[in-house]
C-alpha positions as a Python dict, from the first residue, in 0.01 Angstrom:
ca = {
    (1, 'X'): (0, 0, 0),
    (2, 'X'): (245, -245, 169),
    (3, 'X'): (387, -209, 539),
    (4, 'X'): (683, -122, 456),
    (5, 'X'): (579, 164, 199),
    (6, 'X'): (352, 309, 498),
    (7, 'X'): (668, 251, 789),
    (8, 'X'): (860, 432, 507),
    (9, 'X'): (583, 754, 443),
    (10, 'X'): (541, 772, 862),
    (11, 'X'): (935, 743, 891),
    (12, 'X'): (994, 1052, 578),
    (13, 'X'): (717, 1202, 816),
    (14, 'X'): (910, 1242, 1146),
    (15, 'X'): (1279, 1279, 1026),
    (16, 'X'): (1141, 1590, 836),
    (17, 'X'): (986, 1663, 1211),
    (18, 'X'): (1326, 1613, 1361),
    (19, 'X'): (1479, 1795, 1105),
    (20, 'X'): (1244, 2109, 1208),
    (21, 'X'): (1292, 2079, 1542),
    (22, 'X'): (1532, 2290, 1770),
    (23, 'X'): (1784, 2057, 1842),
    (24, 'X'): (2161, 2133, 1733),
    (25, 'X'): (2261, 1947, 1438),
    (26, 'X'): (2416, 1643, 1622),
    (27, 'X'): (2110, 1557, 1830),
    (28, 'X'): (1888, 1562, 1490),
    (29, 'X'): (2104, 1367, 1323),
    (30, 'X'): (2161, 1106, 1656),
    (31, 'X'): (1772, 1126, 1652),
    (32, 'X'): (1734, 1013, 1334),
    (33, 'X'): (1970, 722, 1373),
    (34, 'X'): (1756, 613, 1676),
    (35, 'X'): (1463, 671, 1464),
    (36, 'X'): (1589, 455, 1212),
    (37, 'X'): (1750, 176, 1419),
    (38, 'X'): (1427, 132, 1645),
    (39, 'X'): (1197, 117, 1341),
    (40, 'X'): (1376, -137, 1107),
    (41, 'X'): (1436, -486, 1222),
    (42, 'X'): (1712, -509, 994),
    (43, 'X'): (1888, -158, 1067),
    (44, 'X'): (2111, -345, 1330),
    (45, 'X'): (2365, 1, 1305),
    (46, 'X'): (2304, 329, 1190),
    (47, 'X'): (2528, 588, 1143),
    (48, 'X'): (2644, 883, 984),
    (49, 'X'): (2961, 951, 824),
    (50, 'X'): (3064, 1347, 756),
    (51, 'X'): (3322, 1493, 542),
    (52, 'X'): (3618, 1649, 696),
    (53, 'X'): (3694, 1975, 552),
    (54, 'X'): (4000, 1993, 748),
    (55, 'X'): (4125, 1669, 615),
    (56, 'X'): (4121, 1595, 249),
    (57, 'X'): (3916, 1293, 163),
    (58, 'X'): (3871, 1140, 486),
    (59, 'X'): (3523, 1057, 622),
    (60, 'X'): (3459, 1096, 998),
    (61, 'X'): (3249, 906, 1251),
    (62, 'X'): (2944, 1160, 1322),
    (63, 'X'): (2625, 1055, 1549),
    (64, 'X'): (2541, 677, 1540),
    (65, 'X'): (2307, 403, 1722),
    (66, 'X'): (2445, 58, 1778),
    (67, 'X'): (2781, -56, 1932),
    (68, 'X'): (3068, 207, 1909),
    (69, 'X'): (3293, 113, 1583),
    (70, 'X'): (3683, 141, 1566),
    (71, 'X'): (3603, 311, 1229),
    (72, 'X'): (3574, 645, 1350),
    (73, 'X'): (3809, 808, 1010),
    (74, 'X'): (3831, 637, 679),
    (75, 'X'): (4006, 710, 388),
    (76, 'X'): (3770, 806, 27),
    (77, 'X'): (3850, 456, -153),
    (78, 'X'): (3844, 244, 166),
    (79, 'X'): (3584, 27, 280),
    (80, 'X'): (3240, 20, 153),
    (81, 'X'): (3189, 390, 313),
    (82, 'X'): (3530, 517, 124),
    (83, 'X'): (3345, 322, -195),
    (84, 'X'): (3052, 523, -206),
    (85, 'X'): (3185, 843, -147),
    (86, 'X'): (3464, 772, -455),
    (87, 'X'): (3227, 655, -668),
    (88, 'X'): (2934, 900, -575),
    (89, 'X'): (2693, 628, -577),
    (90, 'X'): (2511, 440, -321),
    (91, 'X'): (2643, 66, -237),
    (92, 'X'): (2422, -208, -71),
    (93, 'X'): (2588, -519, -7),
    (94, 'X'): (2451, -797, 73),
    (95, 'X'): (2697, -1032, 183),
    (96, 'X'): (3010, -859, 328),
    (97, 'X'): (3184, -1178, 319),
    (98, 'X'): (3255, -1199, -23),
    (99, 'X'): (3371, -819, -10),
    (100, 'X'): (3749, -811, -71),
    (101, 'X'): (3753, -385, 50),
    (102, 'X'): (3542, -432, 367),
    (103, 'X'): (3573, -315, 698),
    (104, 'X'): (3440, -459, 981),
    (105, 'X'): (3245, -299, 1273),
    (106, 'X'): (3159, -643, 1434),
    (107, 'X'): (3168, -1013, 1330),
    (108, 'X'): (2767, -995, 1339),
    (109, 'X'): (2750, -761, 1017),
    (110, 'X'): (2632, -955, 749),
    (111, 'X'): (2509, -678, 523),
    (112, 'X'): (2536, -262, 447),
    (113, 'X'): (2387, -22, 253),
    (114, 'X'): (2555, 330, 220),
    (115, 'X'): (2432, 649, 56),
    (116, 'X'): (2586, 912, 6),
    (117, 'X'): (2425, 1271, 107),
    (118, 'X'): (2483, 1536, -145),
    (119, 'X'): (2433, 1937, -99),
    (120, 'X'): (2443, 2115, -379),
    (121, 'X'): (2611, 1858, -630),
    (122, 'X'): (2897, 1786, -400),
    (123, 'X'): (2932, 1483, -88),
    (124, 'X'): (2921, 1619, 203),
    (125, 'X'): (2869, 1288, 447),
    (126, 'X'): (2675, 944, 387),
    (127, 'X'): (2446, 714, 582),
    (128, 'X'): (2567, 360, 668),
    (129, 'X'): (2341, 95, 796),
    (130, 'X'): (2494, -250, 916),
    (131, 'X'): (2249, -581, 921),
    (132, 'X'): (2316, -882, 1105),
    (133, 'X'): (2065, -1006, 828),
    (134, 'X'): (2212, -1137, 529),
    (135, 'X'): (2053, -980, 187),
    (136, 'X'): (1789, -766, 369),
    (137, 'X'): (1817, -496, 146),
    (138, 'X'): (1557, -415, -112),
    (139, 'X'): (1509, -126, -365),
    (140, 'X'): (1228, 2, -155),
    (141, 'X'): (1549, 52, 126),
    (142, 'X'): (1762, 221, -129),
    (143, 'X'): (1438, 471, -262),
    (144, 'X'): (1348, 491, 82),
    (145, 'X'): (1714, 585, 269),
    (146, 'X'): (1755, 805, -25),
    (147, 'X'): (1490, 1011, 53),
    (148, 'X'): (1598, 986, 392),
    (149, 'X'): (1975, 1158, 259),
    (150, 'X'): (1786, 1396, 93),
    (151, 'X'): (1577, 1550, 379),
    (152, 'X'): (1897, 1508, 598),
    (153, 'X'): (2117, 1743, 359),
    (154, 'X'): (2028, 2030, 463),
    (155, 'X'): (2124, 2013, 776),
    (156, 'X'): (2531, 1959, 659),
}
């Protein structure tokens, strides 16, 4: 088994322990972002983006670790976080450079993965990850942060 399949099994292990635990929803989902951010070199800025219920297709800043981002609402469509939610599907990019619908949180991004979090068939947030790494993301990231959505739905 490589590292980063056994960092991923003991990760799945304690996000499932924080999602147990009695914290309210935002301090789970802040403690997972820690979680996350302290555990991955290359998870430079993790955050989670909700749905806004009051506000058709808009996404909206929810707990995060890393610098604070002037993206705290965006549009479905707009950005590589409006992408995935449009399109359902998760997005890794690994250079944003050569991204023509990008926003950026900081001029030290190089790369982000996004995935959406579905309950019950329908979006109802996403996980973004920024990397001041370029092309760190691997298929073992996408299975892996997948999971990751997965466990976390049930708390939206």
């Amino acid at each position: 088994m490589t590292k980063k399949r056994e960092l991923s099994i003991f990760l799945i292990e304690k996000i499932r322990e924080i999602v147990d635990s009695k914290l309210d929803k935002a301090g789970k989902l802040k403690g997972i972002c820690k979680l996350l951010r302290d555990n991955v070199s290359h998870y430079d800025w993790v955050g989670f983006y909700l749905t806004d219920n009051t506000r058709e297709n808009e996404l909206v800043l929810g707990p995060f670790e890393g610098k604070p981002t002037e993206h705290v609402r965006i549009p479905y469509g707009r950005g590589i976080c409006g992408q995935a939610v449009e399109l359902r599907k998760t997005f890794i990019v690994q250079d944003v450079s050569k991204e023509t619908n990008y926003l950026s949180c900081s001029p030290k991004v190089k790369s982000e993965i996004v995935i959406p979090i579905f309950e019950n068939g329908e979006i109802v947030g996403e996980l973004d990850i920024d990397s001041h790494t370029p092309s760190p993301f691997t298929d073992e990231d996408r299975e892996f942060l997948e999971k990751v959505c997965e466990t976390v739905s049930k708390l939206l």
